[in-house]
C-alpha positions in Angstrom: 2.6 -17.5 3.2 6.3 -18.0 1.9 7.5 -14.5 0.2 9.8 -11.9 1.1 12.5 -12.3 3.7 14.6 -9.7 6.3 17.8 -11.2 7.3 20.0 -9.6 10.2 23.7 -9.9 9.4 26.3 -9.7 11.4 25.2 -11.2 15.0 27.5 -13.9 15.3 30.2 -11.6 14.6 28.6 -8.7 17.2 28.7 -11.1 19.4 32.1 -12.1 19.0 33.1 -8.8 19.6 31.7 -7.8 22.8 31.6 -11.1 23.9 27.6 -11.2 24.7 24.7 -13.1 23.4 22.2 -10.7 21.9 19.9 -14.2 20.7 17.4 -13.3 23.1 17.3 -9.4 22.3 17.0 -10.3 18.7 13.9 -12.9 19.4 11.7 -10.1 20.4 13.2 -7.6 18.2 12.5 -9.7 15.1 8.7 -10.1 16.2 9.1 -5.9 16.5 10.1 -5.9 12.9 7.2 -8.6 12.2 5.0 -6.1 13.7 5.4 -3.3 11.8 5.7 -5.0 8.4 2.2 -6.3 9.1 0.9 -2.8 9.9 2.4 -1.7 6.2 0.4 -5.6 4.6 -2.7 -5.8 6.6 -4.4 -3.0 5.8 -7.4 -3.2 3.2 -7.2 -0.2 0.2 -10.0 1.8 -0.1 -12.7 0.1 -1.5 -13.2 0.1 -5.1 -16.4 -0.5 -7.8 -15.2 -3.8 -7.5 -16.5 -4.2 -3.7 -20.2 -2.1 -4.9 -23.3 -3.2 -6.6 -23.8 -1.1 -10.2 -27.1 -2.1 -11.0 -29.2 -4.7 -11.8 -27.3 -7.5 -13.4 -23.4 -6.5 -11.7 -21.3 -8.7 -9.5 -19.3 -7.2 -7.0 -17.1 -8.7 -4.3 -18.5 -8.3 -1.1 -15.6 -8.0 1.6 -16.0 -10.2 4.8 -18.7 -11.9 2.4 -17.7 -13.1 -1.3 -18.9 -12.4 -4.5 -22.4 -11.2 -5.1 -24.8 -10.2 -7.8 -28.2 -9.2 -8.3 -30.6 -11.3 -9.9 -33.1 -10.1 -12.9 -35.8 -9.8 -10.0 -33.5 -7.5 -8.1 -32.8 -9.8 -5.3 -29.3 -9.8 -4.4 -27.3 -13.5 -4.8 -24.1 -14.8 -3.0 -21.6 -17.0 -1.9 -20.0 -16.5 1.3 -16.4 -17.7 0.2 -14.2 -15.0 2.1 -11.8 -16.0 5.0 -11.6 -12.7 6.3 -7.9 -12.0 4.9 -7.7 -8.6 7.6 -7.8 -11.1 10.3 -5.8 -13.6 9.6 -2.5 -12.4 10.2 0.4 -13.9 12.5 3.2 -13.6 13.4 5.1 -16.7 15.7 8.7 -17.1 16.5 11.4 -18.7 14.2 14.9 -20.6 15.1 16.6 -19.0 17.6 16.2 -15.2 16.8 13.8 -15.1 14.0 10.1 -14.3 13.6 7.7 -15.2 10.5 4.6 -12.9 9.8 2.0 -14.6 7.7 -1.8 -15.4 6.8 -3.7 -17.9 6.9 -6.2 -17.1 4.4 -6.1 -19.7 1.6 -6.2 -16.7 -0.8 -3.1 -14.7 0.7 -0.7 -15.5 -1.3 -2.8 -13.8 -4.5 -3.5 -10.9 -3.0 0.0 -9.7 -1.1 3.4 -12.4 -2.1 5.2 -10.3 -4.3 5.6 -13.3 -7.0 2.5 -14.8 -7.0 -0.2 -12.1 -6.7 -2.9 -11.2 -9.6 -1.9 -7.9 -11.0 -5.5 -6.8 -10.4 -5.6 -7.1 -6.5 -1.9 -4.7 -7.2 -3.8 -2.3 -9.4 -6.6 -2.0 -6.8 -3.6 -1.2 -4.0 -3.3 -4.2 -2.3 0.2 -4.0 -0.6 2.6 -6.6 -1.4 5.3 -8.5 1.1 8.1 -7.0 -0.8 6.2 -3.5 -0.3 5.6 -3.3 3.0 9.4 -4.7 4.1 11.0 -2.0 2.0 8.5 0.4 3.6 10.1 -0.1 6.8 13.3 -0.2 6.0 12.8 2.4 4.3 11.4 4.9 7.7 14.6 3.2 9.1 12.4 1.3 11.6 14.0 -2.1 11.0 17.8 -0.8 12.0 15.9 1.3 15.0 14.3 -2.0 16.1 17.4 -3.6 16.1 19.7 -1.2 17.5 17.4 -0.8 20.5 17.5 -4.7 21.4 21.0 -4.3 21.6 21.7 -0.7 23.5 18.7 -2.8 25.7 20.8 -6.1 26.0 23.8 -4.2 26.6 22.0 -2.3 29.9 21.6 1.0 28.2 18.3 2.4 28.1 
């Protein structure tokens, strides 16, 4: 799922500097930062009416199922179309330092890129990729993460 992007700068340079390779630190660190980003994305919001029958004649969306209605005789009708979105997430290394989280879900795109997904699935607090990086940067976790790999590369704790 192409969307958002965290970029480290300044490694080459770092590097330079103190005359070490931090590649391999930053490998795992960058699947750290994949980590918690997908902890902000992969959780579903609270269910809405949208995932509940409301009576005879309604269509819902059942999660893990697909969209479902009840018939005029009250039987309940379907069509299991989900991919399980929740489960679908990876992450898998990148280059030489990098990491890319994404889903495989055909659907994923429309329910968390930042550019492509329907407003409704926003309204209904669906997190979006843009979301959940600034999430983390915004605790601070994604300079932790990093700055750990390298007091770690380095021989510190």
């Amino acid at each position: 799922m192409p969307g958002a992007t965290v970029r480290l700068v300044g490694l080459e340079e770092l590097q330079r500097k103190l005359g070490r390779d931090f590649k391999p630190a930053m490998r795992g660190a960058s699947k750290a930062i994949a980590a918690e980003i997908q902890g902000e994305i992969a959780p579903y919001p609270p269910a809405t009416s949208a995932n509940r029958p409301a009576g005879p004649g309604s269509r819902w969306y059942e999660r893990g199922f697909g969209p479902r209605w009840t018939r005029k005789d009250g039987s309940t009708g379907g069509r299991k179309t989900s991919e399980t979105l929740g489960r679908r997430w990876g992450i898998k290394s990148h280059g030489s330092i990098g990491a890319v989280l994404g889903n495989i879900a055909s659907y994923a795109p429309y329910v968390h890129d930042h550019e492509k997904r329907a407003k409704f699935h926003e309204r209904r607090g669906w997190v979006s990729d843009r979301e959940a990086i600034e999430d983390v940067e915004r605790a601070g976790t994604i300079k932790r993460i990093v700055r750990d790999a390298i007091i770690a590369a380095l021989g510190g704790r």
